[in-house]
C-alpha positions, 0 to 999 in steps of 0.5 A: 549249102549253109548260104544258101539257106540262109539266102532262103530264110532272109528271102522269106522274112523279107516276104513275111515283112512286106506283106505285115506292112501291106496289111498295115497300109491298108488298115491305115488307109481303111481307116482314114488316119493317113495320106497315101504319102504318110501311109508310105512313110510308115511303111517304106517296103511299099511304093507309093503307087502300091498305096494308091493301088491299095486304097482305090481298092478300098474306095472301090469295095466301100462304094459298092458297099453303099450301093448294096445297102 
């Protein structure tokens, strides 16, 4: 019983960290610091193609925000 919660609690701050490092990537790439790959060396649970994912979503969102303007 005990291994198993303990299998839980790892699970869940795999999780907590996976997400903390998305929403560094993102910063990072909202911001223009870093490449995709140096973005993916800072934060080694992500893929390189979540990256990617992640900042044509942020090319995207700041696009239509110039066209609103």
């Amino acid at each position: 019983m005990l291994y198993k919660l303990d299998e839980k609690q790892i699970l869940l701050d795999y999780m907590e960290r996976y997400e903390a490092e998305k929403e560094v990537a993102y910063n990072i790439l909202k911001a223009g610091v870093l490449s995709v790959e140096k973005t993916a060396k800072c934060c080694p649970r992500l893929s390189v193609e979540e990256i990617k994912k992640m900042q044509e979503g942020i090319l995207q969102s700041s696009e239509q925000d110039t066209q609103t303007d």
